[in-house]
C-alpha positions in Angstrom: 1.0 -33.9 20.8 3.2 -32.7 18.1 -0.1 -32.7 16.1 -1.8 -30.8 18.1 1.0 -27.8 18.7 1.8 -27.7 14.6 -2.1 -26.9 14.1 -2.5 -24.2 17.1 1.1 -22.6 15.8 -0.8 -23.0 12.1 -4.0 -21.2 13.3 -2.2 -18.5 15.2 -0.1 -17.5 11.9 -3.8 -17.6 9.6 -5.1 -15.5 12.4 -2.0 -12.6 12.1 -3.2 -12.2 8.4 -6.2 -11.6 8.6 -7.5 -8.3 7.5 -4.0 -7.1 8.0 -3.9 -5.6 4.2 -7.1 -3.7 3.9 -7.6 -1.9 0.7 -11.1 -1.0 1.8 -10.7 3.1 2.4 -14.2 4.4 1.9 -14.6 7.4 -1.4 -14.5 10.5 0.9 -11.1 9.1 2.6 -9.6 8.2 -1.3 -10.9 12.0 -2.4 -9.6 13.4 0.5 -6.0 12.0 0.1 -6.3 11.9 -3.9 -6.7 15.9 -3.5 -3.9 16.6 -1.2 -1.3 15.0 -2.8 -2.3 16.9 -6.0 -2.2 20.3 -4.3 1.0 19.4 -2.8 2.6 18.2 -5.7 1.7 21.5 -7.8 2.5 23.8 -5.0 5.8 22.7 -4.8 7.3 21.3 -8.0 8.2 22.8 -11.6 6.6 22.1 -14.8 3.8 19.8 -13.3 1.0 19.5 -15.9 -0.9 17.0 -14.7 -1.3 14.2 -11.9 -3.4 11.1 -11.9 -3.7 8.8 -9.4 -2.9 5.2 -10.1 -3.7 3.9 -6.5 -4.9 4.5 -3.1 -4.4 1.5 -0.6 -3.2 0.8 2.7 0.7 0.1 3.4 1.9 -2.9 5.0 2.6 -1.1 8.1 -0.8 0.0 8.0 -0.3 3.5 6.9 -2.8 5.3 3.5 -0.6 5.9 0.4 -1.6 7.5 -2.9 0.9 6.0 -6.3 0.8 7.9 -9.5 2.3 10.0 -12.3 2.8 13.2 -13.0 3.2 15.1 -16.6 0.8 12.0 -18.3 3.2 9.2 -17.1 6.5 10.5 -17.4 7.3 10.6 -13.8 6.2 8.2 -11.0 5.6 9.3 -7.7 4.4 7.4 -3.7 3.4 9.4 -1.5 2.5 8.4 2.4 -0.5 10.3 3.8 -0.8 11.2 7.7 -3.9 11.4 9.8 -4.4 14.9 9.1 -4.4 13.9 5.2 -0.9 15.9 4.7 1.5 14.5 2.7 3.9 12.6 5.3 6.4 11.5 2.9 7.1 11.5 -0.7 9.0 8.8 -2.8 10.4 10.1 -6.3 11.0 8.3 -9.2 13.1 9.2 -12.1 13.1 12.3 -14.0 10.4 13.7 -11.7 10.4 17.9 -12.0 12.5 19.8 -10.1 11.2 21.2 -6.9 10.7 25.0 -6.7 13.0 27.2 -5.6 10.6 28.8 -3.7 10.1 25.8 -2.0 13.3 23.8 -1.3 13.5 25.6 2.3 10.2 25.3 3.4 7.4 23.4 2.0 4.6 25.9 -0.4 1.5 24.9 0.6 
């Protein structure tokens, strides 16, 4: 019996990871978010130069996220992406630019 209820506990927890983690966004999706976190980035901070992309995946509570740098790797950045392919949220890392005055009231599109 206790046999039995360790291997239908067993199955139950393989069956909750499964496919939970997708990375599998298709090109357009990945563009999509790739380009709006670019635009927002250099609408609304100083001094940016550049930004590449590092990743595009899915976070573990299911949401689209773009990581990258700015400036050739001098700052990193994660940014969540909504539904509507706006930038959501915005992690900063160290000695990222400033954001523009312009900007620190209300978000420059």
């Amino acid at each position: 019996m206790r046999f039995l209820l360790l291997i239908v506990v067993l199955l139950l927890l393989a069956a909750c990871n499964v496919n939970t983690h997708s990375d599998d966004y298709d090109n357009e999706t990945k563009e999509k978010a790739k380009a709006s976190v670019e635009e927002f980035i250099t609408s609304n901070y100083e001094e940016i130069d550049s930004v590449e992309m590092t990743r595009v995946y899915q976070s573990e509570m299911g949401g689209l996220n773009v990581d990258g740098t700015v400036n050739g790797g001098a700052a990193r950045f994660s940014a969540g992406i909504e539904n509507d392919f706006s930038v959501g949220s915005l992690g900063l890392g160290e000695d990222f630019p400033e954001m523009k005055e312009a900007c620190k009231e209300r978000i420059c599109e």
